[in-house]
C-alpha positions in Angstrom: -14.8 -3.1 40.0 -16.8 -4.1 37.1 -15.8 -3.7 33.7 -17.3 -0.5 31.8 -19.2 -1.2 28.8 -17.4 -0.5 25.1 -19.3 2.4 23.4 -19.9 0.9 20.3 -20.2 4.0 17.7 -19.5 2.5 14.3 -21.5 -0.2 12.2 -20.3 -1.6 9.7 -22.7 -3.7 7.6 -21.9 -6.0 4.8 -25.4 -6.9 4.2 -28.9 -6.0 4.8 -30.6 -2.9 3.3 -27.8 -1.6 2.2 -27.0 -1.4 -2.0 -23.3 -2.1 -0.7 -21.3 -2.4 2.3 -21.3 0.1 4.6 -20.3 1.8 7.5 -22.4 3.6 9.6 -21.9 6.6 12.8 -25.3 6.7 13.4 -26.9 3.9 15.6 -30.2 5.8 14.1 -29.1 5.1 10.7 -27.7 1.4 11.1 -31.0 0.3 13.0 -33.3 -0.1 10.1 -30.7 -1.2 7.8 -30.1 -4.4 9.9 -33.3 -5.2 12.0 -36.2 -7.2 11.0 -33.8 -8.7 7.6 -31.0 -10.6 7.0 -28.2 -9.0 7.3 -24.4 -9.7 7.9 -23.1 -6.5 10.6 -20.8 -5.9 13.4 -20.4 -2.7 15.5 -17.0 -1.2 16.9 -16.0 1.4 19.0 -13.4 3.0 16.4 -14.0 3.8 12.8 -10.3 2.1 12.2 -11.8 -1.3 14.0 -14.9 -1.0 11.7 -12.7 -0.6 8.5 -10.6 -3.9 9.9 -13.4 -5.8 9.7 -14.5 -4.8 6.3 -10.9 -5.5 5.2 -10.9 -8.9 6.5 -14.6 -9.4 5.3 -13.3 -8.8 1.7 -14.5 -5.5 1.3 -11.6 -3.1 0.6 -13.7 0.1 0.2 -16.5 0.2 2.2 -19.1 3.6 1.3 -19.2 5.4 4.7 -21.8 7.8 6.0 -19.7 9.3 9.2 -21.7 12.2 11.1 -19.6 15.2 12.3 -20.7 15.2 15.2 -20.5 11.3 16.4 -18.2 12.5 19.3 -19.0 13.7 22.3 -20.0 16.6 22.6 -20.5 18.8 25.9 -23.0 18.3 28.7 -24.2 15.2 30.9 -25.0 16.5 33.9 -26.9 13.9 35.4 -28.6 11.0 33.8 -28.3 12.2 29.8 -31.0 11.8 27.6 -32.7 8.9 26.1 -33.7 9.0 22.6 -36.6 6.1 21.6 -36.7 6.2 18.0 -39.0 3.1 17.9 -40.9 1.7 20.3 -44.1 2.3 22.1 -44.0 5.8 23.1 -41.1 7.3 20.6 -39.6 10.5 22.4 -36.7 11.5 25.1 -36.7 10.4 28.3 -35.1 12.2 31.4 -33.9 7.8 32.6 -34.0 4.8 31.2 -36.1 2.8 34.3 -38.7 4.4 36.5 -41.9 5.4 35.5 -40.6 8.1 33.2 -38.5 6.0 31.6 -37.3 4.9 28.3 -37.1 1.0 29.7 -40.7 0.3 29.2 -41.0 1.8 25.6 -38.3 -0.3 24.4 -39.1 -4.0 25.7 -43.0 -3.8 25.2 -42.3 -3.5 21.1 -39.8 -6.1 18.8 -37.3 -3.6 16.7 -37.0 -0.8 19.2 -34.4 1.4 19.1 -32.6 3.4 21.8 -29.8 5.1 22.5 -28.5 7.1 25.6 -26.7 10.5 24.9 -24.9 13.3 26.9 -27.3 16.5 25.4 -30.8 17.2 24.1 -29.8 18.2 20.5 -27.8 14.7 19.8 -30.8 12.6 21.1 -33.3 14.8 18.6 -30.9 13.9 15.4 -30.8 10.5 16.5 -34.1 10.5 16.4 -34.4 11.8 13.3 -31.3 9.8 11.7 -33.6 7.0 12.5 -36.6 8.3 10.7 -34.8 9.1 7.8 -33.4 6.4 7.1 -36.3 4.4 7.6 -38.3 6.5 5.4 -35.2 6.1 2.7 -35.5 2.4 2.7 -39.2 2.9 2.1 -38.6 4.9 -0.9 -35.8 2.1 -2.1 -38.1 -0.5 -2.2 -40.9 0.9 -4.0 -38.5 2.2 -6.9 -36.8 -1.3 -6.9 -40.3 -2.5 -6.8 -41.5 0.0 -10.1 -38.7 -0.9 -12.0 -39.1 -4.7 -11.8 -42.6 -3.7 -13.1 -44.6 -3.2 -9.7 -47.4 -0.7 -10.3 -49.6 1.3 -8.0 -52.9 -0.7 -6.8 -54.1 2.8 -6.9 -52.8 6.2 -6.8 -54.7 7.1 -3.4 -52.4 7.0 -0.5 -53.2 6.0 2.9 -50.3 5.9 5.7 -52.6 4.1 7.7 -52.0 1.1 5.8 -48.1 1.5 6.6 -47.6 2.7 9.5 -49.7 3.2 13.2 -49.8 5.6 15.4 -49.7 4.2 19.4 -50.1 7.1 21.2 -52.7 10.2 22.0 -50.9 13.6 21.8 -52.0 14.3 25.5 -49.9 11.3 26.7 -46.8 12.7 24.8 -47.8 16.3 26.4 -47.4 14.7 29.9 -44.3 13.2 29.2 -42.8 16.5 28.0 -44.2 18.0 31.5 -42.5 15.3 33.5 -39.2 15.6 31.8 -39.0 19.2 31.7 -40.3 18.8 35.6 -37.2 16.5 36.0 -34.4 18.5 33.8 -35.3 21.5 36.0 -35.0 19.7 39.2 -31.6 18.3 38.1 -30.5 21.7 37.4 -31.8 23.2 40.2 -29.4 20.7 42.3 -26.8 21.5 40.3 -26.5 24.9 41.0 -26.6 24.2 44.7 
């Protein structure tokens, strides 16, 4: 029987866009704090593991930002839900391969981030862990960039220039439709 896969749940990073070590609960928090940058991390199953390694790292007091709710919680009935945060098509996905899958909106794009969970809600603040904290990084390094003296090429702002948008709202509408299509399938074999 093959070995099941440690859920790792806590991140602890000693470096990357973090003002000081830290350990994280949140894969959607974590993510942008150590992709696409040097950073020095390692992820545990236990918040006690994480701390151990900050210990023996030389950090005796790490700042943590621990979710209430980064243990399970209820349902799974079925596949679960997978939240893309970043990738080609961001969203939920009913599975991870098929044609309604996650799978493909997470190897096309470098950085992705993914996550499986066991209910709807958990996958949506994923989701939105991930955008905060990317957004938050933003906002650090254009203060750290005003305060070394960094000013404004002008005071019109275009996201454009930041950020893209890959995909039509009709193709996020038809992946709503096929996952709702899907969820009430699985439930209707449930109930039998």
């Amino acid at each position: 029987m093959p070995k099941q896969r440690e859920n790792n749940e806590y991140y602890a990073l000693i470096s990357g866009r973090v003002k000081e070590p830290t350990i994280f609960s949140s894969w959607g928090h974590a993510h942008p704090r150590m992709t696409g940058c040097l950073s020095l991390n390692k992820s545990y199953p236990t918040l006690q593991e994480a701390r151990d390694y900050m210990k023996r790292m030389g950090v005796a007091k790490p700042k943590e930002i621990i979710k209430s709710e980064a243990e399970e919680t209820t349902p799974l009935n079925g596949n679960g839900f997978y939240a893309v945060a970043n990738g080609a098509k961001p969203g939920i996905y009913p599975f991870y391969h098929g044609e309604n899958g996650a799978e493909r909106e997470v190897t096309e794009k470098g950085g992705s981030c993914h996550k499986r969970f066991r209910t709807m809600a958990q996958a949506e603040a994923f989701i939105e862990d991930w955008k905060a904290s990317y957004a938050e990084i933003w906002y650090e390094s254009i203060k750290d960039a005003l305060d070394r003296g960094f000013r404004p090429r002008e005071m019109g702002f275009s996201i454009e220039k930041f950020l893209y948008k890959p995909i039509i709202s009709t193709e996020i509408d038809d992946i709503v439709k096929k996952t709702e299509k899907q969820l009430s399938l699985q439930h209707t074999k449930q109930k039998k």
